[in-house]
C-alpha positions in Angstrom: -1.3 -119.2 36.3 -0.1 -122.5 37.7 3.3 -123.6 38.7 5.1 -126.9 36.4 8.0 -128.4 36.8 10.6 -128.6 33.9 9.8 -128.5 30.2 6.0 -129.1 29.3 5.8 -132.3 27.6 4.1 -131.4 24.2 6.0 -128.7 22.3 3.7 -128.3 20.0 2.1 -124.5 20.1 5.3 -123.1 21.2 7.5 -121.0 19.4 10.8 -122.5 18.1 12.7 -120.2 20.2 11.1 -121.3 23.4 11.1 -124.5 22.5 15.3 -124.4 21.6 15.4 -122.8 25.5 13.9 -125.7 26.9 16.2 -128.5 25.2 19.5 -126.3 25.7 18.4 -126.2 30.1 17.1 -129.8 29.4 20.7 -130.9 27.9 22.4 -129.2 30.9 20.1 -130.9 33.2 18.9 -127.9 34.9 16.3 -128.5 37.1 13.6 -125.7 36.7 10.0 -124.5 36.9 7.7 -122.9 34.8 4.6 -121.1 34.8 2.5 -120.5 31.2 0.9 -116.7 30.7 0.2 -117.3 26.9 -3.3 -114.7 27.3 -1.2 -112.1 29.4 2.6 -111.3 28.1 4.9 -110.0 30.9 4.4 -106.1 29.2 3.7 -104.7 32.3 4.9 -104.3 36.0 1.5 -105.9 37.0 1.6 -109.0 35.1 5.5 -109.8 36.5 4.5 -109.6 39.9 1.5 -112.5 39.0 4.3 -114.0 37.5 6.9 -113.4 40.4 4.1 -114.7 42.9 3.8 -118.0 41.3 6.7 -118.8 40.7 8.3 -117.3 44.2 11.1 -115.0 42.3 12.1 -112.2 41.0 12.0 -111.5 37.3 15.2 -109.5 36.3 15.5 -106.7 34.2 17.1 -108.0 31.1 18.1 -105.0 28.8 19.4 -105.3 25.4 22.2 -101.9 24.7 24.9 -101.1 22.5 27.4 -98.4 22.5 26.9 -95.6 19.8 29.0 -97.1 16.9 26.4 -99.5 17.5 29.7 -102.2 17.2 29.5 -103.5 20.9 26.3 -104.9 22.0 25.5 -105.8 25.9 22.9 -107.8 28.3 22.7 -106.5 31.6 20.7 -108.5 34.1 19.8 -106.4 36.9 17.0 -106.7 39.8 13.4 -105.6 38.3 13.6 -103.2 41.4 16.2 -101.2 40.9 15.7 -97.9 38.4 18.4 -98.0 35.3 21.2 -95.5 34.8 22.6 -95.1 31.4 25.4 -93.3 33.1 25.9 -95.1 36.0 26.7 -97.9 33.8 28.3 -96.4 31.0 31.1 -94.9 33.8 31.5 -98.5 35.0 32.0 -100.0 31.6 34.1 -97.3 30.8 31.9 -96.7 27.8 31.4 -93.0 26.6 27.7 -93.6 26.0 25.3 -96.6 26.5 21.5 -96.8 25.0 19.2 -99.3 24.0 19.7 -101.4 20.7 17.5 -101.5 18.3 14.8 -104.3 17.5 17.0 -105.8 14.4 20.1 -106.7 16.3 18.3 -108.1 18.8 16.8 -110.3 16.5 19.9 -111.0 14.6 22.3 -111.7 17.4 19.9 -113.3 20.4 17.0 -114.3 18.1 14.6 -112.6 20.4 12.0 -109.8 20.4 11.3 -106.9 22.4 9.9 -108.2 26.1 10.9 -111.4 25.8 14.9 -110.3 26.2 16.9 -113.5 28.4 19.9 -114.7 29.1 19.0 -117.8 27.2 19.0 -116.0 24.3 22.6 -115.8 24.2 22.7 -119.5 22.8 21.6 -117.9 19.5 24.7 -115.4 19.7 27.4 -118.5 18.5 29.4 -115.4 17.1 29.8 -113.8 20.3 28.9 -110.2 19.1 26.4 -110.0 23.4 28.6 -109.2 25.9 26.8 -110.3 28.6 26.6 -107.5 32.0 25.1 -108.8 35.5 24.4 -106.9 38.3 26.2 -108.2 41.4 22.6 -108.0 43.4 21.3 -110.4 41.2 24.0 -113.1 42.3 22.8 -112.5 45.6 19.3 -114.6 45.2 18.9 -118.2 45.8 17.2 -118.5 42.4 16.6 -116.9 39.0 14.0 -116.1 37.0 13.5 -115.1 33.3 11.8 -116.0 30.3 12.5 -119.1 28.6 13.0 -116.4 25.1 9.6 -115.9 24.6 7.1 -113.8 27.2 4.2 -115.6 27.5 6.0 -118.0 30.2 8.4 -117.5 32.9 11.0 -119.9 34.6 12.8 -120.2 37.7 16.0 -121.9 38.6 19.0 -121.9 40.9 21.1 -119.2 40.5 24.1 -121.6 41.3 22.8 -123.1 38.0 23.1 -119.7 36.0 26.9 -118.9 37.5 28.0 -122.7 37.1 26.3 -124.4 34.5 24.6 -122.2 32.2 26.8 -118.9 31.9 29.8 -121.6 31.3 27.8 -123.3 28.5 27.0 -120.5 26.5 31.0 -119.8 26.6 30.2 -117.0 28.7 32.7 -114.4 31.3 30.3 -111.8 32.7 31.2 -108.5 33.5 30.2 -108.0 37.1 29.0 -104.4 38.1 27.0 -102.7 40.9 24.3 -100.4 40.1 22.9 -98.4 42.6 20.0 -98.1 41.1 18.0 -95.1 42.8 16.5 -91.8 41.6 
């Protein structure tokens, strides 16, 4: 894996979802690298940490959930490291019972698939039916990685960028928690 800067120059190859990431941080004028893993998805733990290593960040946890009625859908960003507690969150939220959504409203609100889940992909919700959820340790980092909606590359940026910019123009107010995160 190597490191670029900013969007690759030829488009062509990539997915229309990755490519609508890169002009919506190119519009803002976000300043960002990349790194390309086309023959090795981010699946597993040991193919984000290549992916952390190059690009000198974190990869968060990005994890798609809804409540029961399956009427309120949420993205919580947390640290990769920390362990996820349906509970822990659901008590926060004040939210009787938390789980993972299912594959088709993923696709049909963020226009995503599984692995590949990003806060980018809240420019495809224009209906506003992803509340998006950020772990307060998260905020804490210099910069910010995810995937650009797709997981065969990752990107980095300034987390300054995600609170002032980017959250702003995707017409976003993020709930705030603090997860604990341990066994």
């Amino acid at each position: 894996m190597e490191l670029y800067h900013g969007s690759p120059a030829d488009l062509s190859g990539r997915s229309e979802r990755e490519a609508r990431a890169y002009r919506f941080l190119d519009g803002l004028g976000i300043d960002f690298d990349r790194t390309d893993h086309p023959d090795r998805p981010a699946t597993s733990m040991e193919v984000c940490a290549d992916v952390d290593a190059v690009l000198n960040v974190h990869i968060c946890k990005n994890l798609f959930l809804c409540n029961r009625q399956k009427t309120r859908f949420y993205l919580l960003i947390m640290p990769g490291d920390k362990v996820f507690k349906t509970k822990e969150l659901s008590k926060q939220m004040g939210i009787s019972r938390l789980s993972f959504a299912e594959e088709q409203y993923m696709e049909k609100f963020l226009d995503i698939h599984p692995g590949s889940v990003s806060v980018l992909g809240l420019m495809n919700d224009k209906e506003h039916m992803v509340n998006l959820v950020i772990d307060e340790d998260v905020l804490k980092e210099e910069m910010f990685g995810c995937h650009p909606c797709e997981n065969t590359s990752s990107i980095r940026f300034r987390t300054k960028d995600l609170t002032e910019r980017i959250i702003p123009a995707l017409d976003r107010t993020p709930v705030i928690v603090h997860l604990e995160g341990v066994e």
